[in-house]
C-alpha positions in Angstrom: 0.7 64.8 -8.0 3.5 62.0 -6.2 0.1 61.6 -3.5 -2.2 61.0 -6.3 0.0 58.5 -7.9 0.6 56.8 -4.2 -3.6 57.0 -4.0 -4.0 55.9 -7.3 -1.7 52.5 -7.1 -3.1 52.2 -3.1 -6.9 52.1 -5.0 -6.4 49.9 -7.7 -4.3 47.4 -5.4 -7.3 47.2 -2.6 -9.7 47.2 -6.0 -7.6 44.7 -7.4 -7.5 42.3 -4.8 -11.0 42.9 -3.3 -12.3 41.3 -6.9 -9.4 38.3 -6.2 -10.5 37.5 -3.1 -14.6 37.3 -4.1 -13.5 35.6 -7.6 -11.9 33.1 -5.7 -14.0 30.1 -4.5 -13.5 27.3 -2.1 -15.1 24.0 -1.5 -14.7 21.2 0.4 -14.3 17.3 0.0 -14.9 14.6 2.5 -12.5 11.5 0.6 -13.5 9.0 2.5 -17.1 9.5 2.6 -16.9 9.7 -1.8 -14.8 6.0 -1.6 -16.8 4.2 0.6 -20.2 5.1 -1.4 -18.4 4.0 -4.7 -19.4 0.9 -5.7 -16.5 0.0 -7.4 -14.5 0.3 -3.8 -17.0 -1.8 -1.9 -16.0 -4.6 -4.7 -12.4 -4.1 -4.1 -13.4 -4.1 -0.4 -15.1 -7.6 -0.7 -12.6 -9.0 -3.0 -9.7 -8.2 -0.6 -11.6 -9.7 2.3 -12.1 -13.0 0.4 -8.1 -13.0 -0.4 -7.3 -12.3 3.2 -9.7 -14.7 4.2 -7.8 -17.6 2.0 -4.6 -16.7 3.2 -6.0 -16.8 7.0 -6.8 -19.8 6.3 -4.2 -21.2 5.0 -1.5 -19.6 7.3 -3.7 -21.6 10.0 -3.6 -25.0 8.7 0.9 -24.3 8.3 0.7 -23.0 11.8 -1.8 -26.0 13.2 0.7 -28.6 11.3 3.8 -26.7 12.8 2.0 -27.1 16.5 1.3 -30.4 16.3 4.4 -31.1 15.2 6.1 -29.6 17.6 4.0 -31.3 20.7 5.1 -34.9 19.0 8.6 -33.8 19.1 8.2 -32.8 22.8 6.4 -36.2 23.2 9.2 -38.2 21.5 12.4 -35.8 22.9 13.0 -38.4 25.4 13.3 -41.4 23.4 15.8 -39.6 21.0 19.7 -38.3 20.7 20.8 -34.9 21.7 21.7 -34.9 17.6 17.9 -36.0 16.9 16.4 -33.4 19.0 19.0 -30.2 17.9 17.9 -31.3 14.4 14.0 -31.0 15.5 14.6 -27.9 16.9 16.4 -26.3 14.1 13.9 -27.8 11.5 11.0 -26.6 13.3 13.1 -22.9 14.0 13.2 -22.7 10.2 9.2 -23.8 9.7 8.6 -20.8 12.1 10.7 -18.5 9.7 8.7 -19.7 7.0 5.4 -19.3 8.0 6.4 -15.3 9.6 7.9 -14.9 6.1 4.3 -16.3 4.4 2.3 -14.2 7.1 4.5 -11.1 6.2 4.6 -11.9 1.9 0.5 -12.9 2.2 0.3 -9.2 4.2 2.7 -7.4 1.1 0.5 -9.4 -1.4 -2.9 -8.1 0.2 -1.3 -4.6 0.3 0.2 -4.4 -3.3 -3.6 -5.8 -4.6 -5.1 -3.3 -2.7 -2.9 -0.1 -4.1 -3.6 -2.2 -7.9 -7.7 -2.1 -7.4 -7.5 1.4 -5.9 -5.2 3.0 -8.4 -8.0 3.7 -11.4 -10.8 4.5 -8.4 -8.4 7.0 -7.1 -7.4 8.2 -10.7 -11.2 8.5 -11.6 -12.4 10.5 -8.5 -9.6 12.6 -9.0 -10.9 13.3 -12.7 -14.4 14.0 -11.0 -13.5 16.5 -8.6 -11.8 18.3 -11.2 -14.6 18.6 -13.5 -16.9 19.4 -10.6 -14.7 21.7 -9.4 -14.5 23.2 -13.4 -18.3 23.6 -13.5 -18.8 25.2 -10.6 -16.1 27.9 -11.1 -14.2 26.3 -7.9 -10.9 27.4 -8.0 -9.6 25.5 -4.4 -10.7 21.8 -3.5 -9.9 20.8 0.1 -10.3 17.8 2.1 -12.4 18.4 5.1 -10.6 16.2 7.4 -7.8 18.8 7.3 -10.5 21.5 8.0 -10.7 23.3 11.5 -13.8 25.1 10.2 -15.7 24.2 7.0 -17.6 27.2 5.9 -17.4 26.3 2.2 -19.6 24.4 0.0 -19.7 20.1 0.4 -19.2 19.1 -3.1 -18.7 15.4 -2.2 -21.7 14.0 -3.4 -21.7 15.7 -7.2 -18.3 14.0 -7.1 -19.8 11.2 -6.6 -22.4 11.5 -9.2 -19.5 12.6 -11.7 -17.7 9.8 -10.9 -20.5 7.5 -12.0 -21.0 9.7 -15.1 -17.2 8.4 -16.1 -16.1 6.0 -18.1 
Protein backbone atom coordinates (compact mmCIF):
# COMPACT_ATOMS: atom_id res chain seq x y z
CA UNK A 1 0.00 0.00 0.00
CA UNK A 2 2.99 2.80 1.39
CA UNK A 3 4.58 1.95 -2.66
CA UNK A 4 1.27 2.70 -4.15
CA UNK A 5 0.95 5.91 -2.23
CA UNK A 6 4.85 6.75 -3.15
CA UNK A 7 3.59 5.73 -7.06
CA UNK A 8 0.65 7.47 -6.77
CA UNK A 9 2.04 11.11 -5.51
CA UNK A 10 5.44 10.21 -8.01
CA UNK A 11 2.49 10.04 -11.09
CA UNK A 12 0.40 12.89 -10.42
CA UNK A 13 3.64 15.13 -9.61
CA UNK A 14 5.40 14.07 -13.26
CA UNK A 15 1.45 14.41 -14.56
CA UNK A 16 1.21 17.58 -12.88
CA UNK A 17 4.08 19.24 -14.09
CA UNK A 18 4.25 17.74 -17.56
CA UNK A 19 0.76 19.80 -18.24
CA UNK A 20 2.77 23.01 -16.47
CA UNK A 21 5.42 22.94 -18.51
CA UNK A 22 3.26 22.55 -22.04
CA UNK A 23 0.60 25.20 -20.53
CA UNK A 24 3.33 27.47 -20.21
CA UNK A 25 4.22 29.64 -23.15
CA UNK A 26 7.09 31.90 -24.02
CA UNK A 27 7.72 34.59 -26.59
CA UNK A 28 10.05 36.89 -27.32
CA UNK A 29 10.40 40.78 -27.82
CA UNK A 30 13.05 42.69 -29.74
CA UNK A 31 12.51 46.51 -27.77
CA UNK A 32 14.35 48.32 -29.78
CA UNK A 33 13.26 47.11 -33.03
CA UNK A 34 9.20 47.99 -31.60
CA UNK A 35 10.66 51.89 -30.64
CA UNK A 36 12.35 52.73 -33.59
CA UNK A 37 9.19 51.68 -35.90
CA UNK A 38 6.86 53.78 -33.62
CA UNK A 39 6.18 56.82 -35.11
CA UNK A 40 5.63 58.57 -32.09
CA UNK A 41 9.57 57.84 -31.17
CA UNK A 42 10.86 58.97 -34.56
CA UNK A 43 9.07 62.50 -33.49
CA UNK A 44 10.67 62.53 -30.18
CA UNK A 45 13.81 61.48 -32.16
CA UNK A 46 13.53 64.55 -34.53
CA UNK A 47 12.43 66.91 -31.85
CA UNK A 48 15.45 66.22 -29.62
CA UNK A 49 17.81 66.56 -32.57
CA UNK A 50 16.42 70.07 -33.33
CA UNK A 51 16.93 70.97 -29.43
CA UNK A 52 20.40 69.62 -29.50
CA UNK A 53 21.02 71.29 -32.61
CA UNK A 54 20.02 74.91 -30.88
CA UNK A 55 21.97 74.35 -28.01
CA UNK A 56 25.14 73.29 -30.38
CA UNK A 57 24.65 76.25 -31.72
CA UNK A 58 24.54 78.36 -29.23
CA UNK A 59 27.28 76.78 -26.95
CA UNK A 60 29.44 77.60 -30.30
CA UNK A 61 28.75 81.24 -30.69
CA UNK A 62 29.72 81.43 -26.20
CA UNK A 63 32.68 79.40 -27.04
CA UNK A 64 33.70 81.49 -30.44
CA UNK A 65 33.11 84.85 -28.26
CA UNK A 66 35.25 83.30 -25.26
CA UNK A 67 38.14 82.51 -28.11
CA UNK A 68 38.29 85.61 -29.50
CA UNK A 69 38.36 87.10 -26.48
CA UNK A 70 40.93 85.38 -25.12
CA UNK A 71 43.41 85.93 -28.34
CA UNK A 72 42.76 89.97 -27.84
CA UNK A 73 43.77 89.53 -24.26
CA UNK A 74 46.97 87.67 -25.38
CA UNK A 75 47.31 90.45 -27.99
CA UNK A 76 46.95 93.25 -25.49
CA UNK A 77 48.91 91.28 -22.27
CA UNK A 78 51.82 93.27 -23.05
CA UNK A 79 50.55 96.65 -22.94
CA UNK A 80 48.81 95.99 -19.57
CA UNK A 81 49.56 95.51 -15.52
CA UNK A 82 50.27 92.30 -13.92
CA UNK A 83 46.71 93.37 -11.94
CA UNK A 84 45.05 93.87 -15.56
CA UNK A 85 46.11 90.63 -16.86
CA UNK A 86 45.37 88.36 -13.38
CA UNK A 87 41.90 89.93 -13.69
CA UNK A 88 41.65 88.73 -17.60
CA UNK A 89 42.66 85.57 -16.63
CA UNK A 90 40.35 85.01 -13.81
CA UNK A 91 37.42 86.54 -15.85
CA UNK A 92 37.96 84.41 -18.73
CA UNK A 93 38.66 81.11 -16.07
CA UNK A 94 35.09 81.80 -14.87
CA UNK A 95 33.59 82.20 -18.69
CA UNK A 96 35.18 78.68 -19.15
CA UNK A 97 33.20 77.45 -15.99
CA UNK A 98 30.19 78.80 -17.45
CA UNK A 99 30.07 77.58 -20.66
CA UNK A 100 31.23 73.62 -19.17
CA UNK A 101 28.38 74.29 -16.72
CA UNK A 102 25.85 75.36 -20.02
CA UNK A 103 27.39 72.38 -22.03
CA UNK A 104 26.79 70.03 -19.00
CA UNK A 105 22.93 71.80 -18.01
CA UNK A 106 22.04 71.89 -22.13
CA UNK A 107 23.24 67.92 -21.87
CA UNK A 108 20.84 67.30 -18.45
CA UNK A 109 18.14 69.39 -20.30
CA UNK A 110 18.30 67.16 -23.48
CA UNK A 111 18.37 64.08 -21.17
CA UNK A 112 15.40 65.02 -18.78
CA UNK A 113 13.31 65.95 -22.31
CA UNK A 114 14.15 62.76 -23.65
CA UNK A 115 13.03 60.48 -20.39
CA UNK A 116 9.60 63.21 -20.49
CA UNK A 117 8.73 62.21 -24.45
CA UNK A 118 9.63 58.63 -23.86
CA UNK A 119 7.79 58.05 -20.62
CA UNK A 120 4.01 57.55 -22.21
CA UNK A 121 5.73 55.61 -25.42
CA UNK A 122 7.31 53.37 -22.92
CA UNK A 123 4.04 53.24 -20.73
CA UNK A 124 2.03 52.48 -23.93
CA UNK A 125 4.16 49.63 -25.45
CA UNK A 126 4.26 48.20 -22.13
CA UNK A 127 0.25 48.17 -22.24
CA UNK A 128 0.67 46.40 -25.77
CA UNK A 129 2.82 43.69 -24.96
CA UNK A 130 0.54 42.87 -22.20
CA UNK A 131 -2.48 42.57 -24.16
CA UNK A 132 -0.66 40.77 -26.90
CA UNK A 133 0.78 38.65 -24.59
CA UNK A 134 -3.15 38.15 -22.96
CA UNK A 135 -4.44 37.15 -26.33
CA UNK A 136 -2.16 34.83 -27.26
CA UNK A 137 -2.20 32.88 -23.95
CA UNK A 138 1.63 34.02 -23.43
CA UNK A 139 2.40 33.63 -20.02
CA UNK A 140 6.45 34.82 -20.25
CA UNK A 141 7.56 37.97 -22.45
CA UNK A 142 11.39 38.20 -22.87
CA UNK A 143 13.55 40.63 -24.52
CA UNK A 144 15.58 38.98 -27.20
CA UNK A 145 18.71 40.87 -26.73
CA UNK A 146 19.04 38.89 -23.38
CA UNK A 147 18.46 35.66 -25.40
CA UNK A 148 21.33 33.09 -26.11
CA UNK A 149 18.88 31.12 -28.24
CA UNK A 150 15.44 32.28 -29.38
CA UNK A 151 13.32 29.33 -30.09
CA UNK A 152 10.05 31.14 -29.10
CA UNK A 153 7.63 33.04 -31.06
CA UNK A 154 8.63 37.04 -32.26
CA UNK A 155 5.68 38.88 -31.13
CA UNK A 156 7.30 42.31 -31.84
CA UNK A 157 5.46 43.36 -34.60
CA UNK A 158 1.68 42.62 -33.14
CA UNK A 159 3.08 44.78 -30.46
CA UNK A 160 3.55 47.13 -32.66
CA UNK A 161 0.19 46.97 -34.31
CA UNK A 162 -1.39 47.01 -30.66
CA UNK A 163 0.36 49.79 -29.85
CA UNK A 164 -1.17 51.74 -32.70
CA UNK A 165 -4.56 50.28 -31.88
CA UNK A 166 -4.14 52.40 -28.33
CA UNK A 167 -5.24 55.41 -27.41
Amino acid sequence: MKQFKSFLIVALLTFGFGLTAQAQKLAYINYDKILAELPETKTMTSQLEQLSKSYQDELEQKGKALEAKVKKYEAEAVSKTDSENQARAIEVQNEQRGLQEAVLAAEKDIAERRNALLKPIIEKVNQAIKDVAKEKGIEFVLEQTALHYAGGEDISSSVVAKYNQIK
